[in-house]
C-alpha positions as CSV (number, residue, x, y, z in Angstrom):
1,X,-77.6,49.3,7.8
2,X,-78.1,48.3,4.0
3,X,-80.5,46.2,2.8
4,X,-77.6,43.8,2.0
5,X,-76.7,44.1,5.8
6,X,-80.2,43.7,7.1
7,X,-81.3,40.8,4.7
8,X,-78.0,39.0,6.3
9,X,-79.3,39.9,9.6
10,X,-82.8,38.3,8.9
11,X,-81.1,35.1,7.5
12,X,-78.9,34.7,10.2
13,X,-81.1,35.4,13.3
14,X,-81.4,32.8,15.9
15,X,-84.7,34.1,17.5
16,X,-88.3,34.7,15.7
17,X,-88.4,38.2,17.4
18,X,-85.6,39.1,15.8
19,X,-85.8,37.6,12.5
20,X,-89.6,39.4,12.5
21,X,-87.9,42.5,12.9
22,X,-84.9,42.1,10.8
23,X,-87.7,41.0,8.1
24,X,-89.6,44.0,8.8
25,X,-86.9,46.7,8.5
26,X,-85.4,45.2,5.0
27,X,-89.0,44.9,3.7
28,X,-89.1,48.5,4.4
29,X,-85.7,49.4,3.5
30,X,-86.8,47.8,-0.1
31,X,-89.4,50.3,-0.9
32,X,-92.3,47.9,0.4
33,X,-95.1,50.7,2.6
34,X,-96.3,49.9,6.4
35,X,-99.2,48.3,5.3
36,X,-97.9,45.9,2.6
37,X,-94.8,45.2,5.5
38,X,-97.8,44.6,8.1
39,X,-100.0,42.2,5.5
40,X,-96.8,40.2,5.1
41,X,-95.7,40.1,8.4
42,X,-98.9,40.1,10.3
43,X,-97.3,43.1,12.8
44,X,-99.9,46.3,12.8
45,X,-98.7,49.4,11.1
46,X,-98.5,51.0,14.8
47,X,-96.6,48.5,16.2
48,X,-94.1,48.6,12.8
49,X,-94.2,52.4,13.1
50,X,-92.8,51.9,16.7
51,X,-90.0,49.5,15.6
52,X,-88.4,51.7,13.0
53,X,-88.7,54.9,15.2
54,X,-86.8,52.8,18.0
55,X,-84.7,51.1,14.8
56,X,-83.9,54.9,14.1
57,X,-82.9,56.0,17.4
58,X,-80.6,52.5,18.6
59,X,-79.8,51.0,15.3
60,X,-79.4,47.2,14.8
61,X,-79.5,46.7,19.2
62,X,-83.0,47.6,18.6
63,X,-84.1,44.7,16.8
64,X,-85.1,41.3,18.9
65,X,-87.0,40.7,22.2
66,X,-86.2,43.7,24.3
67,X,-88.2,42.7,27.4
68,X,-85.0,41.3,29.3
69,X,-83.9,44.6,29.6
70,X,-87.1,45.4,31.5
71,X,-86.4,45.3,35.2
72,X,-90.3,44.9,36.4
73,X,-92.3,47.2,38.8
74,X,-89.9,47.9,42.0
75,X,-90.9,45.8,44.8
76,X,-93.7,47.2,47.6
77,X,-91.6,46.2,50.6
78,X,-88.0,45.7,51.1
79,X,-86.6,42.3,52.1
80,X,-86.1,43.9,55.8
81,X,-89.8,44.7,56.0
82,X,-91.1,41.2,55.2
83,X,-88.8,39.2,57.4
84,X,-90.3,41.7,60.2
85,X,-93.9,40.9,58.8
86,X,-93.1,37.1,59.2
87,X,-92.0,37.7,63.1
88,X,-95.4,39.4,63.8
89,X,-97.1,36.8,61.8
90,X,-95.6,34.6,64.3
91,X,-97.6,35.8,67.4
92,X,-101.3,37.3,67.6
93,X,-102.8,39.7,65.6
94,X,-103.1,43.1,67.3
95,X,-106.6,42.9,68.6
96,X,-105.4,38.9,70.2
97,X,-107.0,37.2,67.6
98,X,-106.2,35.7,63.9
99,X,-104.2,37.6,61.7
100,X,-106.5,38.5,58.1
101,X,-105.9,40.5,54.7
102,X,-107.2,43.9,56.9
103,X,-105.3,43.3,59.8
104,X,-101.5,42.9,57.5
105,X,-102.4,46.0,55.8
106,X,-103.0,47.9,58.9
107,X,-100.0,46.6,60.2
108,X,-97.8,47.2,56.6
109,X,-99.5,50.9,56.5
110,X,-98.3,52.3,60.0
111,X,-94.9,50.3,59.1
112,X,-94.6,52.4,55.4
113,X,-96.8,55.3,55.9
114,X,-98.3,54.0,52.8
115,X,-102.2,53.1,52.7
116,X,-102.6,49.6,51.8
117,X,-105.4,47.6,50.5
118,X,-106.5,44.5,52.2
119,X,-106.4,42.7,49.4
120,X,-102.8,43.0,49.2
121,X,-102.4,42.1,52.6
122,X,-104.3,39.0,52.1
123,X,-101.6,38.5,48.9
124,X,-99.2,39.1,51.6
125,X,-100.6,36.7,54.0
126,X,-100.8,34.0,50.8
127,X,-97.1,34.6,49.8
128,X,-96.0,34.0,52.9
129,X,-97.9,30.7,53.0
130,X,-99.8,31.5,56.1
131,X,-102.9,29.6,56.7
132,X,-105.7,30.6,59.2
133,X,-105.4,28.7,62.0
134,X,-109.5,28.5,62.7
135,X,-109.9,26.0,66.0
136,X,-112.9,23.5,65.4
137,X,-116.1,24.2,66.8
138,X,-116.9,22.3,69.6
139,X,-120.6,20.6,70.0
140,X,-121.9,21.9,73.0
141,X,-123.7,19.3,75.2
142,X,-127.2,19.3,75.3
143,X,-129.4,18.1,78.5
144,X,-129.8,14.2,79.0
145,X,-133.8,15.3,78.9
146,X,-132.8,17.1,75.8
147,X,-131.3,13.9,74.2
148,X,-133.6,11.5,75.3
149,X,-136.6,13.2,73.1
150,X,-134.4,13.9,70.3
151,X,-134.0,10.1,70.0
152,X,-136.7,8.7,67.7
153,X,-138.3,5.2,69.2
């Protein structure tokens, strides 16, 4: 683009990411150097070096935000895999009792032949908004005996 183009493209830019980096690649396009572009702009010289490499590579669809395009990390379990977590969550833990962090990771690492940490199946057990079920503990009786000499006369 000319500088014409890209000061018209700084001008008319809706978002600040994209007027930053319309602003950046005129400045630059006017003779100004990485450092004077990075003093005005307050961007770092790597970050600016970055920008006009992927300026020089896309053109103008380079310039804005960009982190819409990014899809994010691919999920650990399928949809399929955490209904069936939910139905064992539903009954008892392996061992009969209550279902912990150790015990869902167990359980998700024979299901994916992938070793998982308890800590994500405590994250697991948390998403899923499963609460520990922990019966009271009873007060055991003591002896009538017993009771009479705790009482103070």
């Amino acid at each position: 683009m000319s500088t014409e183009e890209l000061l018209v493209g700084y001008r008319q830019a809706k978002e600040a990411i994209e007027r930053s980096h319309y602003q950046i690649i005129w400045l630059l396009a006017t003779g100004k150097t990485a450092a004077e572009v990075a003093q005005v702009t307050g961007y770092t010289r790597i970050w600016i070096y970055q920008l006009v490499k992927r300026y020089n590579e896309l053109g103008a669809s380079a310039l804005g935000d960009q982190r819409h395009h990014n899809p994010g990390k691919k999920a650990l379990f399928t949809d399929v895999q955490q209904a069936q977590l939910w139905q064992v969550l539903e009954g008892k833990a392996p061992d009969g009792g209550l279902w912990n962090g150790r015990k869902v990771a167990n359980w998700l690492s024979e299901l994916t032949g992938k070793r998982i940490s308890r800590h994500r199946g405590w994250e697991y057990l948390q998403q899923m908004r499963y609460r520990l079920r922990v019966p009271r503990p009873e007060h055991g009786e003591s002896e009538l005996l017993e009771q009479e000499n705790w009482k103070k006369n």
